[in-house]
BALO-989719 format. One record per residue (C-alpha): x, y, z; residue number from 0. Coordinates in Angstrom, 2 decimals. Example, Ala and Ser with C-alpha at 12.3 -4.5 7.8 and 13.67 -1.06 7.14 Angstrom:
% residues 2
R      px      py      pz resi
R   12.30   -4.50    7.80    0
R   13.67   -1.06    7.14    1
//
This chain:
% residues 181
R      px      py      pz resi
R  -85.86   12.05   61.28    0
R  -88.67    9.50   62.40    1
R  -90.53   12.59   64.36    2
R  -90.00   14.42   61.10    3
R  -92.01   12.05   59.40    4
R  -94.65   11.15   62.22    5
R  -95.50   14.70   62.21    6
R  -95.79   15.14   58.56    7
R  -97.85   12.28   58.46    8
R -100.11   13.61   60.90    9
R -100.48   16.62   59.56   10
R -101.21   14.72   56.29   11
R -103.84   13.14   57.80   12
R -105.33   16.34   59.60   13
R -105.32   18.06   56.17   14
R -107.43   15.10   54.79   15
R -109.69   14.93   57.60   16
R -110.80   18.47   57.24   17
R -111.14   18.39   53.16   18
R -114.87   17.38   53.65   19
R -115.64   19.87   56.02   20
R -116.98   22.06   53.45   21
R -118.47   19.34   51.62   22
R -122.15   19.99   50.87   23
R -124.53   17.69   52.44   24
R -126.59   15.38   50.35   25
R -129.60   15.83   48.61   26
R -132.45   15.83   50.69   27
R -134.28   12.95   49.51   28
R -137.82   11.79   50.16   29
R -138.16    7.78   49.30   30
R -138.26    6.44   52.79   31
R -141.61    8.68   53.24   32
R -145.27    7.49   52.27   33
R -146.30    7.92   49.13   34
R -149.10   10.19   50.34   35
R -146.77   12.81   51.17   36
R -144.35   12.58   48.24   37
R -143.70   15.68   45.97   38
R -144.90   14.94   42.91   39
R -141.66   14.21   39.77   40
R -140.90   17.73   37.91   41
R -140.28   19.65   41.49   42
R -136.37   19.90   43.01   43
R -135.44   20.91   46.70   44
R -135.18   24.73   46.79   45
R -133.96   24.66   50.45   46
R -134.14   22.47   53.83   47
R -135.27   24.35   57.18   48
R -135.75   22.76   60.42   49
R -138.97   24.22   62.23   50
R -138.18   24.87   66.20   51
R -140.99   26.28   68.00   52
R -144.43   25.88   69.44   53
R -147.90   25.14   68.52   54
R -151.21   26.16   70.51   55
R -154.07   24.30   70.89   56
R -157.47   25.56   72.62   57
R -159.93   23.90   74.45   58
R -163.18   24.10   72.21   59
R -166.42   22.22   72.13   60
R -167.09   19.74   69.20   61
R -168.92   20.66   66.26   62
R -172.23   18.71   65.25   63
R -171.33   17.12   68.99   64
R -172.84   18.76   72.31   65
R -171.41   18.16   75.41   66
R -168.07   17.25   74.35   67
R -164.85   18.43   73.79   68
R -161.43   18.57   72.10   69
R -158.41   20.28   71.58   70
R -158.13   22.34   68.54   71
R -155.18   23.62   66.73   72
R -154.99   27.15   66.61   73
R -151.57   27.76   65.14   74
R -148.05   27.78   64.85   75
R -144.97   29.64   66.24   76
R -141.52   28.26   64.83   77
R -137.87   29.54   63.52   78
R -136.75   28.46   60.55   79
R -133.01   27.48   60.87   80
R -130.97   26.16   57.63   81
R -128.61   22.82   58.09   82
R -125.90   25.18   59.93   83
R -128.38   26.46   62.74   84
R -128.39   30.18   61.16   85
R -132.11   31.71   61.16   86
R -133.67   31.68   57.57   87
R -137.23   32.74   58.36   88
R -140.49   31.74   60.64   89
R -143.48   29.34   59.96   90
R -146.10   31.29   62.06   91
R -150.32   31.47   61.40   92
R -153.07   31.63   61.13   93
R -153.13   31.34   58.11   94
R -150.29   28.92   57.80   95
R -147.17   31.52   56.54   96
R -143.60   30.26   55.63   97
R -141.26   33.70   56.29   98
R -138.39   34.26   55.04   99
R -136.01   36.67   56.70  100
R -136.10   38.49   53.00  101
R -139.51   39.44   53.37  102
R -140.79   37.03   51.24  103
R -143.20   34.42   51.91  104
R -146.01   32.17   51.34  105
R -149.34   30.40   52.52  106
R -150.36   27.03   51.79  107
R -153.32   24.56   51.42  108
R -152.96   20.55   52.89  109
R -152.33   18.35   50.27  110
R -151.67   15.39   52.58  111
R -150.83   14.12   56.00  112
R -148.89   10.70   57.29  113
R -148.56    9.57   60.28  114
R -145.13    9.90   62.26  115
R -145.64    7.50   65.08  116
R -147.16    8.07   68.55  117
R -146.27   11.72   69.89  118
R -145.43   13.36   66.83  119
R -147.52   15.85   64.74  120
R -147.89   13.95   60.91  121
R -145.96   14.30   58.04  122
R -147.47   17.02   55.72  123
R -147.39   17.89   52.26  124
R -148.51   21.36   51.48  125
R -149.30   23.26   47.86  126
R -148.13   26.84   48.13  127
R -149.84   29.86   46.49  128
R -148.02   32.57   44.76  129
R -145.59   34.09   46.81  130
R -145.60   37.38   48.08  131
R -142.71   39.29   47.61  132
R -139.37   38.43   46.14  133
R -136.65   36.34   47.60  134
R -136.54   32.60   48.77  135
R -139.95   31.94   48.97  136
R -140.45   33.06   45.11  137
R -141.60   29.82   42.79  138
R -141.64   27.45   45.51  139
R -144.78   25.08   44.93  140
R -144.58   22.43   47.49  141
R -143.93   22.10   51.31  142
R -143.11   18.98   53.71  143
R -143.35   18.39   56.66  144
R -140.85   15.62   57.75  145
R -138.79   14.23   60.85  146
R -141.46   16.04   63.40  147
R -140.92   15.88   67.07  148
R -143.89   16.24   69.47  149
R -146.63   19.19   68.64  150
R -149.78   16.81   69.55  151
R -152.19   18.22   71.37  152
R -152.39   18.48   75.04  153
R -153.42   15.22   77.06  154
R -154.32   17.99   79.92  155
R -158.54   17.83   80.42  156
R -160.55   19.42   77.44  157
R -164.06   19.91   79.07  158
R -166.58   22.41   79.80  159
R -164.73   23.90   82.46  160
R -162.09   24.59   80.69  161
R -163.64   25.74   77.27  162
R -161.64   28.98   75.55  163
R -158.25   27.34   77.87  164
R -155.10   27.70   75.70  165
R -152.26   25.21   75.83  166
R -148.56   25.27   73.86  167
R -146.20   22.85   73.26  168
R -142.84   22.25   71.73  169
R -142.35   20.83   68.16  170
R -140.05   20.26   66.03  171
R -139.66   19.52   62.24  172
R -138.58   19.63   58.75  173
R -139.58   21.73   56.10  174
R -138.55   21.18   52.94  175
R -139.15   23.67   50.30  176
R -139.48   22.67   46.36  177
R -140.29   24.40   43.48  178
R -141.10   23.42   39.70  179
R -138.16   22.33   37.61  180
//
């Protein structure tokens, strides 16, 4: 009788454990980010991505500045994933192009930038243009850019001898999609 009731218990307590499992997560929400990079009130989360890719720089001499050098950003290369790791589009450019796997998609035009501490691309905030084509990207209106990982430029050498040298590395990052409520 006692393993009777151990075992119902247990299972009891199985069954509750895995009631949350398809729970949905929380609300993305953005008040522990600068105010610089805050949707503006009258916009809702349309959908959360995380951004896994790369992003090329290229060695380049500076404008207005002869004889020296930098590291430009030529553009990105990611997958979009949703929360569950399944692939919901690419961010790829130039110009700057959120992809959904429905065809549809958008560009963008920096609203805003934060920084996200020492080896991490910034926080962005981005207003889209009108999408092109239907699907998920239809009626959003802002992007972020949040939680990056790396995606600075290169600390290799940017000088004259290597001028027109490409270099990629590894980012990762939130985008989080909004659109007018």
């Amino acid at each position: 009788m006692t393993i009777r009731i151990l075992t119902a218990l247990a299972t009891a307590a199985g069954l509750a454990a895995c009631s949350g499992m398809g729970a949905k997560p929380p609300i993305y929400s953005q008040a522990a980010l600068p105010d610089a990079v805050k949707v503006p009130a009258g916009h809702a989360v349309a959908m959360e991505t995380v951004g896994a890719g790369e992003i090329t720089y290229e060695c380049r001499a500076k404008a207005s500045m002869p004889g020296q050098h930098e590291w430009v950003f030529v553009g990105p290369d990611a997958r979009l994933l949703d929360r569950s790791g399944k692939q919901v589009g690419r961010y790829y450019g130039p110009p700057a192009t959120w992809e959904s796997t429905d065809g549809s998609k958008v560009t963008a035009t920096q609203v805003a930038v934060a920084p996200n501490g020492s080896g991490n691309i910034p926080h962005q905030l981005v207003k889209a243009n009108p999408a092109m084509g239907t699907g998920a990207m239809q009626g959003v209106s802002y992007i972020q850019r949040v939680s990056t990982q790396g995606g600075v430029a290169p600390t290799a050498a940017c000088d004259a001898s290597a001028m027109g040298r490409k270099q990629v590395v590894k980012y990762q990052a939130d985008y989080i999609f909004y659109r007018a409520i």
